[in-house]
ROZAKOL-318985 format. One record per residue (C-alpha): residue in one letter; z negated, y, x. Coordinates in nm, 4 decimals, m for minus. Each point is the difference from the previous one (the first is absolute). Last residue first. Layout:
# ROZAKOL-318985
  residuo        pz        py        px
        a         Z         Y         X
...
This chain:
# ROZAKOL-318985
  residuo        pz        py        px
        x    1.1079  m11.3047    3.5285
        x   m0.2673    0.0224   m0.2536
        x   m0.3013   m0.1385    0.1277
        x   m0.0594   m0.3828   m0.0167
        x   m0.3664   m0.1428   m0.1135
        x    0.1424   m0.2060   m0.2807
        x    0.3317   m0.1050    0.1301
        x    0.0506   m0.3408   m0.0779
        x   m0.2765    0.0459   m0.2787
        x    0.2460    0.2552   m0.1366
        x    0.2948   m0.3072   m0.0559
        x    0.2234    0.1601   m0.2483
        x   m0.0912    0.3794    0.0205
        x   m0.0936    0.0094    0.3397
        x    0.3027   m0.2501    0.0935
        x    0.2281    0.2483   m0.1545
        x   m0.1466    0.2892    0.0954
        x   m0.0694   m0.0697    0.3710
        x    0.3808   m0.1448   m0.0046
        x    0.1428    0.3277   m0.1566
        x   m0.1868    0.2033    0.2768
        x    0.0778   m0.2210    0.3121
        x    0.4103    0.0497   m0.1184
        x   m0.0492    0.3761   m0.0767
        x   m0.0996    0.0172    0.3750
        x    0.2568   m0.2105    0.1604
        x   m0.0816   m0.3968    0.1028
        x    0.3151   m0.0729    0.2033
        x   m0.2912    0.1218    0.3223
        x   m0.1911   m0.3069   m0.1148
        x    0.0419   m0.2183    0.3182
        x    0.0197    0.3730    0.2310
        x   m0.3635    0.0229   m0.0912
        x   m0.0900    0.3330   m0.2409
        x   m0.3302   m0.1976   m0.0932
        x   m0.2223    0.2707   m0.1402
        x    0.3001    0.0860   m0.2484
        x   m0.2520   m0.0980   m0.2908
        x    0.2521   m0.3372   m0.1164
        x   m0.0628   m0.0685    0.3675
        x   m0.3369    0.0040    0.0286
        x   m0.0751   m0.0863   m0.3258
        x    0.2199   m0.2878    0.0232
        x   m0.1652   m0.1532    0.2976
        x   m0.3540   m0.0098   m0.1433
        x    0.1369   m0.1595   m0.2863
        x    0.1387   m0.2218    0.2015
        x   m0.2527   m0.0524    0.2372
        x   m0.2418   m0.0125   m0.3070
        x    0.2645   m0.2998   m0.1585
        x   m0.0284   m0.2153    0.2618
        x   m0.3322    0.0319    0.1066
        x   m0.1113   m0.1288   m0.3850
        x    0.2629   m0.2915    0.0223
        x    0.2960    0.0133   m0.2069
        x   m0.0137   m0.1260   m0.3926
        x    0.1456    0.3859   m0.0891
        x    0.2927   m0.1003    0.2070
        x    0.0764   m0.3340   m0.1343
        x   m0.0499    0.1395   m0.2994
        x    0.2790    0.2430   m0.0160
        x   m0.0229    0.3998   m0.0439
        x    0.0957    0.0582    0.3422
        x    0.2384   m0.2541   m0.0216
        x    0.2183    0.3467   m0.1450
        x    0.0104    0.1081    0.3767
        x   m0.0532    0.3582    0.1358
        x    0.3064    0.2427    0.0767
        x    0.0906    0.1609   m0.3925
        x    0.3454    0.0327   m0.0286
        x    0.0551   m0.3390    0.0720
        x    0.3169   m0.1636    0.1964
        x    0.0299    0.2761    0.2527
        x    0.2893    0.2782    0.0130
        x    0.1816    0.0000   m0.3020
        x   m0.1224   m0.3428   m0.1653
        x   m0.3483    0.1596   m0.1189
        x   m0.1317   m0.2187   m0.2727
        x   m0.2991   m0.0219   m0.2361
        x   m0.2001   m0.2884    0.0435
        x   m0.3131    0.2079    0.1434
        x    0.0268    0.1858   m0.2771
        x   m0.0691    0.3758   m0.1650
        x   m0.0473    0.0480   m0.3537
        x   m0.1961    0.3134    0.0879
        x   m0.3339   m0.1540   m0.1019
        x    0.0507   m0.3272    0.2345
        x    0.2797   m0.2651   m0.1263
        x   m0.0012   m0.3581    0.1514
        x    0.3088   m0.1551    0.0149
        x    0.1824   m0.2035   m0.2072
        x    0.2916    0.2506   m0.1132
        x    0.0871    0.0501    0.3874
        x    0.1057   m0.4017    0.0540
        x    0.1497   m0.0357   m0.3603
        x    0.2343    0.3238    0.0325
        x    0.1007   m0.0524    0.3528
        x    0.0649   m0.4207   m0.0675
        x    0.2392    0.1307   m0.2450
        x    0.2968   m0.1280    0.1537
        x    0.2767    0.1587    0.2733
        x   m0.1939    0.1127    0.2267
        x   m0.0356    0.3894    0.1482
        x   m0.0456    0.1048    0.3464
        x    0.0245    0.4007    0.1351
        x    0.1134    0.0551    0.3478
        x   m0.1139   m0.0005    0.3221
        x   m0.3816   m0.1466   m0.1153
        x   m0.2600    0.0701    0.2055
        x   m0.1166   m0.2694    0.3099
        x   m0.3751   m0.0871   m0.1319
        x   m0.2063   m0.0035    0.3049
        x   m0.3291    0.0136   m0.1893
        x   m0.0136   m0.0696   m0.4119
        x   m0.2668    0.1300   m0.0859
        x   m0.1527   m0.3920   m0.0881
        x    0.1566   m0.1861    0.2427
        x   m0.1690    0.2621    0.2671
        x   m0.3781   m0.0572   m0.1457
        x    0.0688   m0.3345    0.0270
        x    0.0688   m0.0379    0.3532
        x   m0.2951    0.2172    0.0316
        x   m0.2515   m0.2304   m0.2338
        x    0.1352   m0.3111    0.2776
        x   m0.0919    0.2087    0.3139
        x   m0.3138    0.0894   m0.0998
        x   m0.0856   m0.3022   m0.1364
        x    0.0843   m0.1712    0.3269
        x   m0.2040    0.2887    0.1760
        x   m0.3114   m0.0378   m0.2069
        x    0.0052   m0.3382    0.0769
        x    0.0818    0.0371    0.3588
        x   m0.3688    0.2185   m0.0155
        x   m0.1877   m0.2460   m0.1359
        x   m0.1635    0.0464   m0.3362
        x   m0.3634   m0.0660   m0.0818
        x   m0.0876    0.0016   m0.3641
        x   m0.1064   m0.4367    0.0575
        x   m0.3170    0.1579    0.2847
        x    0.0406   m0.1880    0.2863
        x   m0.1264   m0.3267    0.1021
        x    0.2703   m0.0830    0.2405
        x    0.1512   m0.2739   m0.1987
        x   m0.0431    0.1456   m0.3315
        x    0.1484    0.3419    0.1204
        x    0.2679   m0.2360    0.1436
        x    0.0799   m0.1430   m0.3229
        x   m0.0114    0.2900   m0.1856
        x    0.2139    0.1972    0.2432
        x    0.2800   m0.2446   m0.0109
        x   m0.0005   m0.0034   m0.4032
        x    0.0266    0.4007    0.0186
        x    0.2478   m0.0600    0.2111
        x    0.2262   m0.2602   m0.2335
        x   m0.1247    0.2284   m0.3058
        x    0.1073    0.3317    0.1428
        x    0.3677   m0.1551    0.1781
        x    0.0628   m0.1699   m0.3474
        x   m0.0149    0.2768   m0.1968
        x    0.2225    0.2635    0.2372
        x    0.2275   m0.2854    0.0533
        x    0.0486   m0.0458   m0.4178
        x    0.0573    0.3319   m0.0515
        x    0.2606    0.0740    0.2902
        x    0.1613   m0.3018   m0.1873
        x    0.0313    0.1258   m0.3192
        x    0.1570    0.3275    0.1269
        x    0.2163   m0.2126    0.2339
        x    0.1825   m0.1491   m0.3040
        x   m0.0372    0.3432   m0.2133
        x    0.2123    0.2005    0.2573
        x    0.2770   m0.2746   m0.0593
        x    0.0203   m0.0465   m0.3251
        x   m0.0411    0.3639   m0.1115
        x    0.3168    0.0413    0.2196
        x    0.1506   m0.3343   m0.1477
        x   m0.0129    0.1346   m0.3519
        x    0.1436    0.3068    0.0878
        x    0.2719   m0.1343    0.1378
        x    0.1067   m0.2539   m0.2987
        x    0.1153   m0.3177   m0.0171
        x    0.2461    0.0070   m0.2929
        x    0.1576   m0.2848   m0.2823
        x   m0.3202   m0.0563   m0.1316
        x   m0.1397   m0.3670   m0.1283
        x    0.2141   m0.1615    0.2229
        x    0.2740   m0.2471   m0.0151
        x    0.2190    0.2563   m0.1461
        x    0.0385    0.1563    0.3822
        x    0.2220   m0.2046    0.0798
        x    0.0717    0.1073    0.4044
        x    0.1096    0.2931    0.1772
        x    0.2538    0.1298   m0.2776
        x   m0.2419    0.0854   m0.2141
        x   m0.2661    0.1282    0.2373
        x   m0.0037    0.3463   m0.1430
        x   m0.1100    0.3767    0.0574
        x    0.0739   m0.0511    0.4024
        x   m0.0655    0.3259    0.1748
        x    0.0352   m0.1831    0.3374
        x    0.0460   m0.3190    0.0608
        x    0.3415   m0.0064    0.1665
        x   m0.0079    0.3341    0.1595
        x   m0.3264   m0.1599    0.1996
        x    0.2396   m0.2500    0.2006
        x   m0.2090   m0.2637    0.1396
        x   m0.0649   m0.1416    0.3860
        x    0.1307    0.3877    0.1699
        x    0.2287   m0.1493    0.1507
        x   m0.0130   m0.3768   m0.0676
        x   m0.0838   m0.3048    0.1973
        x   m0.2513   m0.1287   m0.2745
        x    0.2339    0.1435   m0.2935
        x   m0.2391    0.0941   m0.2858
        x    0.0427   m0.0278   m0.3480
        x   m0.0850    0.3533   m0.2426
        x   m0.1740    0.0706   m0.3400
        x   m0.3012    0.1995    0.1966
        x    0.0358    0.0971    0.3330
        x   m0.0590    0.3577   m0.0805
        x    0.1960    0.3598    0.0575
        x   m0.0952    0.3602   m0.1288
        x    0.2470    0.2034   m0.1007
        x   m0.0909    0.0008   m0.3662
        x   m0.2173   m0.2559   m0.1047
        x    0.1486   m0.1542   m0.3263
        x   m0.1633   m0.2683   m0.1938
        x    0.0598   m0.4396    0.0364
        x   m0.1308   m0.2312    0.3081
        x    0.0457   m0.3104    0.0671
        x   m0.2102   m0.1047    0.2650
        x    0.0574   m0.1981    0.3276
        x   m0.0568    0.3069    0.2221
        x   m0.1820    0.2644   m0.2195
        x   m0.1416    0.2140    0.2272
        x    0.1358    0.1494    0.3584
        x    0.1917    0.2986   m0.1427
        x   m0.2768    0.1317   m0.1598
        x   m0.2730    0.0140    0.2512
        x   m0.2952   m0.2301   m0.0742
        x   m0.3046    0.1985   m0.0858
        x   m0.0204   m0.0750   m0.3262
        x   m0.0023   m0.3602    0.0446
        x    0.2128   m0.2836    0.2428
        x   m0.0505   m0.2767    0.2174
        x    0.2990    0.0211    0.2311
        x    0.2264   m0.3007    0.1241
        x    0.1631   m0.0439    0.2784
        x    0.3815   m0.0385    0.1007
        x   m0.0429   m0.3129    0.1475
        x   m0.1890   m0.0796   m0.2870
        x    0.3490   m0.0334   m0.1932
        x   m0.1774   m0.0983   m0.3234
        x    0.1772   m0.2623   m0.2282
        x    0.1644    0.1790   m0.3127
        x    0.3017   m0.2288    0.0479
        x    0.2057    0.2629    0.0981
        x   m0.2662    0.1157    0.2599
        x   m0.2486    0.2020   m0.1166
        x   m0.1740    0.3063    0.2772
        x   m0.2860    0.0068   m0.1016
        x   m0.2767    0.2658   m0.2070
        x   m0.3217   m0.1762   m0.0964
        x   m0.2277    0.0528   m0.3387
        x   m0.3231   m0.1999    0.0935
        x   m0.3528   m0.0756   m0.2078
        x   m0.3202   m0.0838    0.1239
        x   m0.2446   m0.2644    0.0874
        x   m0.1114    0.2156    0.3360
        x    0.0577    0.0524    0.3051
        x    0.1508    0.3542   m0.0752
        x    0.3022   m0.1878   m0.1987
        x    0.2901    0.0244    0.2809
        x   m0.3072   m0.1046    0.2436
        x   m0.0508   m0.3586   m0.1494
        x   m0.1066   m0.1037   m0.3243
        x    0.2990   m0.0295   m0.2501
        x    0.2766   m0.1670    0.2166
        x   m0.2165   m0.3052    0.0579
        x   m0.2469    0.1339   m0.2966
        x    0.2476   m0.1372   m0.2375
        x    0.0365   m0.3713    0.0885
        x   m0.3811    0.0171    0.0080
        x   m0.1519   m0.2332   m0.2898
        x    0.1550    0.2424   m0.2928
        x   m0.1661   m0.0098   m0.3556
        x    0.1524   m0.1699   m0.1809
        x    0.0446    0.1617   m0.3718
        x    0.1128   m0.2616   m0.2565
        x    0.2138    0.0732   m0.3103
        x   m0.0244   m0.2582   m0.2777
        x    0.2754   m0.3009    0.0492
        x    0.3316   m0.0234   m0.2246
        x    0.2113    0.2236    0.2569
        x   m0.1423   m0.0770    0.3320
        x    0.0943    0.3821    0.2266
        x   m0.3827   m0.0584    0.1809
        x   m0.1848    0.2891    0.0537
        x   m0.0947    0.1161    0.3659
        x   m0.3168    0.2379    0.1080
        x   m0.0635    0.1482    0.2611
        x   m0.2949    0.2601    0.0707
        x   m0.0110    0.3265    0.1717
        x   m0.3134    0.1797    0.0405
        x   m0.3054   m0.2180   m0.0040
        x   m0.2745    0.1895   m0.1407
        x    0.1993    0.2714   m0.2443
        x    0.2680   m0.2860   m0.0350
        x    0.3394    0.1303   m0.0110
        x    0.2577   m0.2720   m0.1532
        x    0.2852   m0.2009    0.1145
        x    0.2068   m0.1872   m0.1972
        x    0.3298   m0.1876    0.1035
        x    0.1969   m0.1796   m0.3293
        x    0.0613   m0.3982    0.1143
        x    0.2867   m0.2476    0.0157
        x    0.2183    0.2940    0.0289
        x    0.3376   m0.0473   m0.1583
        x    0.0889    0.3821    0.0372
        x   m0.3284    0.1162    0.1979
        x   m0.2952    0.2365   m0.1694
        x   m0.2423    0.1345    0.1886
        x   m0.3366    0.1920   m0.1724
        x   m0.1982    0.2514    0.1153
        x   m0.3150    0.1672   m0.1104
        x   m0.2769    0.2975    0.1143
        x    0.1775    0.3036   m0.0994
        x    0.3183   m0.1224   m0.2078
        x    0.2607   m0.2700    0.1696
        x    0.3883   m0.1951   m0.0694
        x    0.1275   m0.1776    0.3059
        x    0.3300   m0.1634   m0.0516
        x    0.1505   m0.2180    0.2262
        x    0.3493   m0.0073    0.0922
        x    0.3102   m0.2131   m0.0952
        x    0.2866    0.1031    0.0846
        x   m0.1267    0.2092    0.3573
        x   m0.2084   m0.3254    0.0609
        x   m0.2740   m0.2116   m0.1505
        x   m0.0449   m0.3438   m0.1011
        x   m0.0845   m0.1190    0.3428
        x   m0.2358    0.2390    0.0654
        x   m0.2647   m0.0973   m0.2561
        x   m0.3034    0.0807    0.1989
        x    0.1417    0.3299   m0.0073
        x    0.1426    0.2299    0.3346
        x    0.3893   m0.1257   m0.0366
        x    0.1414    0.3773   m0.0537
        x    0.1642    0.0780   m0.3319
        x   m0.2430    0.1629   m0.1567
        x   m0.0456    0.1660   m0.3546
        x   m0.2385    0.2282   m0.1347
        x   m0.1204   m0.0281   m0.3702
        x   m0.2519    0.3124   m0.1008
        x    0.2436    0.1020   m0.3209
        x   m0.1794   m0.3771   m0.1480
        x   m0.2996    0.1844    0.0111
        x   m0.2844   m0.2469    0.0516
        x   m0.2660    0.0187   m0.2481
        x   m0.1711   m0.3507    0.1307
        x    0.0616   m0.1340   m0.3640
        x    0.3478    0.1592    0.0041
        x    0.1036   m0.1476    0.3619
        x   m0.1035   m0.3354   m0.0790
        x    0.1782   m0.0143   m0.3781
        x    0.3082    0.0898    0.2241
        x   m0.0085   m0.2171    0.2986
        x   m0.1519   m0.3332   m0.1590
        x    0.3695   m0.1647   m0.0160
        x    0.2621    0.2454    0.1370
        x    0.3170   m0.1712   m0.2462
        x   m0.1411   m0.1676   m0.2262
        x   m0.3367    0.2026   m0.0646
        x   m0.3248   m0.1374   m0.0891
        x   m0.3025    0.1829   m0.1413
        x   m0.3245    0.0705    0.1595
        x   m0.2552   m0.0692   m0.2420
        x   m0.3764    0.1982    0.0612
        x   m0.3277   m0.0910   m0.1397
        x    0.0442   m0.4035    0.0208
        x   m0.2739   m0.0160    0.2525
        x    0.2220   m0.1159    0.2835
        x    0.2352    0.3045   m0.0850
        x   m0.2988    0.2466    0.0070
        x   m0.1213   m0.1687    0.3762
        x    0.3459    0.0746    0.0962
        x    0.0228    0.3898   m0.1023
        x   m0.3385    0.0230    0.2318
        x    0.1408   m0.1402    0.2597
        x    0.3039    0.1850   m0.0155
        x   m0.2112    0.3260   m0.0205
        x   m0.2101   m0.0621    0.2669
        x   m0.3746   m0.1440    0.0214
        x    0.0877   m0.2511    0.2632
        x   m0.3019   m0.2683    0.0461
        x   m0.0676    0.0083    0.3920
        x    0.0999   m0.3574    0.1879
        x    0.2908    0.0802    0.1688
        x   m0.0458    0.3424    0.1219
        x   m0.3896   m0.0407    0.0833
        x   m0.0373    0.4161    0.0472
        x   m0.3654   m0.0146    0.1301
        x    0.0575   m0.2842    0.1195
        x    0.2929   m0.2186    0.1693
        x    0.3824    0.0590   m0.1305
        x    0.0154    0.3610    0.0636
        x   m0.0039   m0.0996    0.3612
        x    0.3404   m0.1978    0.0231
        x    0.2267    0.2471    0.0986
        x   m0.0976    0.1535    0.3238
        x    0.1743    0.1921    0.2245
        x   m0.1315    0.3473   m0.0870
        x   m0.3408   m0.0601    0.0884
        x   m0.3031   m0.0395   m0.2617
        x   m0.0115   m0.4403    0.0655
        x    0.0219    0.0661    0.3575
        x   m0.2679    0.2595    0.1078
        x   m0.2534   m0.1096   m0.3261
        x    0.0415   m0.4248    0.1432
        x   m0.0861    0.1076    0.3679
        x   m0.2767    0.1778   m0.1146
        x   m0.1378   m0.2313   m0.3094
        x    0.0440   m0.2577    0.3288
        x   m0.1686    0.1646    0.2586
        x   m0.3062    0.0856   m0.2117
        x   m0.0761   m0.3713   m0.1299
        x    0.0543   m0.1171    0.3818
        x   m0.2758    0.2595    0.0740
        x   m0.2134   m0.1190   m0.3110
        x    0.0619   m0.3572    0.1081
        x   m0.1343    0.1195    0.3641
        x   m0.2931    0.1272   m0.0942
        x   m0.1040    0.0894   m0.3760
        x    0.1303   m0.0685   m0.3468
        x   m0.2495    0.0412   m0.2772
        x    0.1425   m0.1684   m0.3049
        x    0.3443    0.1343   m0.1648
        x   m0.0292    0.2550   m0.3266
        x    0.2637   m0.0944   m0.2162
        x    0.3635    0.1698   m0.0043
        x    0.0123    0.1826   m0.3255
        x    0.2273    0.2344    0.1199
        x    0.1468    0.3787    0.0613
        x   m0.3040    0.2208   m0.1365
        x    0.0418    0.3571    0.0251
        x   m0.2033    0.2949    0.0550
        x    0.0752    0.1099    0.3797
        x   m0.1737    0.0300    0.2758
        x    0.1200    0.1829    0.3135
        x    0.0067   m0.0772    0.3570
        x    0.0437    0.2551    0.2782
């Protein structure tokens, strides 16, 4: 069965009448290029039309921040000792409490980091920014509600204006492959550091988010707050020929990194927990976003052609496309509650204010209820459904997207959808959530019954 759909993916131009063989040949190729260019192997799709990586005009905050500097509207102010850092991170409304710190050699500037001289990372919903003791360059990366993830880098030149370059693919070598969805996207990864802070990939590697177990995140971060009993990798060198690689004990519960390295070369002396837990669930978040948009417009972009080809109506819509979308709105659907979640064995506090900040932005429904607000008992939120809800990238998402999403969440938000995926979902939790988003998003959920 094939189903239209109200959307409109390009602005491709009508071709001439193709028949016969070049018509044929025409056909074979769209179909050959639509099988390879949507699998999971490939990287380099998102660079032709409809998405047109490389060529598109970024609408992002950083870009937008840049084109106010080149008009004289904005001055970013320079600091001795971190150069653009701080004036950056206030115009962009970075929380300074948001800086994470890590050791591991995963930057473009690997050589001038390692377990005395890390990286900082500091982030807010749709933002990040790396920072590098004598960087030649501050590391930007921004969400895109078209694009996704785009680089940036800013020049450390004392005495010149600020310049945003925007980056020519250095990034999207680590920053576009499977870890990221297959898409431009961002990447928090657990290692196993050696003294150095270079990678033991011997040991492997794991991509991590909300769904990472505990003791296997963090590897090659510092990491400051309690955590009970509960063990991670975080703050600890690995032996290659050890047994077990790392010692846990030594990381664990760590309130300070004073006597790990100088820690007055940064602009805060902590990288905290809870700051790396939103980190990492929002990383894929964004990502999951960005597949879900590009699969729709790269099929519906396949289907135009070959409607135009075969002389079919434009609405029509293959059935692999609906599948692909299908797939792509479902993988979303599960970032967004939260699915396979491991709870919490014991309660998680930092050691900043990062808590405070990153609950006192959110969106408030009539009870005063958040999205932002904070479990750290037995699950990192206390509500189960995403704060990028609310973000544009995910309001700017295809028309099919968002229906099989909504669709999706009324099923499951109604208790209709009692699948073992959202079986962490309780009752009260599928109420609050309904509420919430009916209160603060009700076209989301404008048809929806109460669960």
């Amino acid at each position: 069965m094939n189903t239209a759909f109200p959307w409109d993916y390009t602005t491709t131009r009508r071709p001439a009448k193709i028949t016969g063989m070049f018509r044929t040949s025409l056909i074979f190729v769209v179909v050959v290029s639509s099988f390879c260019g949507l699998g999971r192997g490939s990287e380099f799709e998102f660079e032709r039309p409809p998405i047109d990586y490389d060529h598109a005009t970024p609408t992002d905050r950083v870009a937008h921040l840049r084109d106010q500097i080149e008009a004289g509207q904005v001055i970013l102010e320079w600091d001795a000792k971190f150069g653009w850092l701080p004036s950056l991170l206030d115009k962009l409304k970075l929380p300074r409490a948001s800086q994470t710190l890590v050791f591991s050699k995963t930057s473009l500037q690997l050589r001038k980091i390692s377990p005395a001289t890390p990286r900082a990372l500091y982030f807010n919903d749709d933002v990040y920014v790396g920072w590098v003791q004598q960087g030649d360059k501050l590391e930007v990366a921004a969400v895109d509600r078209q694009l996704g993830a785009v680089f940036y880098n800013v020049p450390q030149r004392q005495g010149q204006p600020p310049r945003f370059l925007r980056d020519q693919g250095e990034c999207l070598s680590c920053h576009a492959t499977p870890r990221t969805q297959n898409v431009p996207g961002f990447l928090v990864r657990s290692v196993f550091p050696s003294g150095e802070g270079q990678p033991l990939l011997t040991l492997g590697s794991t991509t991590t988010d909300h769904r990472t177990p505990f003791p296997e995140r963090f590897g090659g971060w510092y990491v400051t707050g309690t955590h009970g009993q509960m063990r991670h990798r975080g703050n600890a060198i690995a032996q290659e020929n050890g047994n077990p690689p790392l010692n846990m004990e030594d990381g664990a519960n760590c309130v300070e990194l004073a006597h790990r390295f100088d820690v007055s070369s940064y602009l805060e002396k902590h990288s905290d927990i809870v700051a790396l837990m939103v980190l990492e669930h929002q990383s894929q978040m964004h990502n999951a976003i960005t597949q879900a948009s590009y699969v729709a417009r790269q099929a519906g972009h396949y289907d135009l052609i070959m409607n135009r080809a075969l002389e079919r109506d434009e609405s029509f819509r293959s059935d692999s496309t609906l599948r692909r979308i299908q797939s792509a709105s479902e993988n979303l659907v599960e970032h967004l509650l939260f699915a396979g979640e491991p709870l919490l064995q014991d309660s998680v506090q930092g050691t900043t204010d990062f808590a405070a900040i990153f609950s006192d932005g959110g969106i408030k429904d009539s009870q005063g209820r958040s999205l932002k607000e904070l479990d750290l008992r037995k699950r990192l939120f206390r509500f189960p459904c995403s704060f990028l809800i609310y973000s544009e990238a995910f309001s700017a998402l295809p028309l099919p997207v968002l229906e099989h999403v909504r669709l999706r969440l009324i099923e499951i938000l109604s208790g209709r959808d009692g699948s073992e995926k959202f079986r962490h979902l309780s009752t009260q939790d599928r109420q609050d959530v309904h509420d919430i988003l009916r209160d603060t998003l009700p076209s989301l959920l404008s048809t929806a019954e109460a669960p």
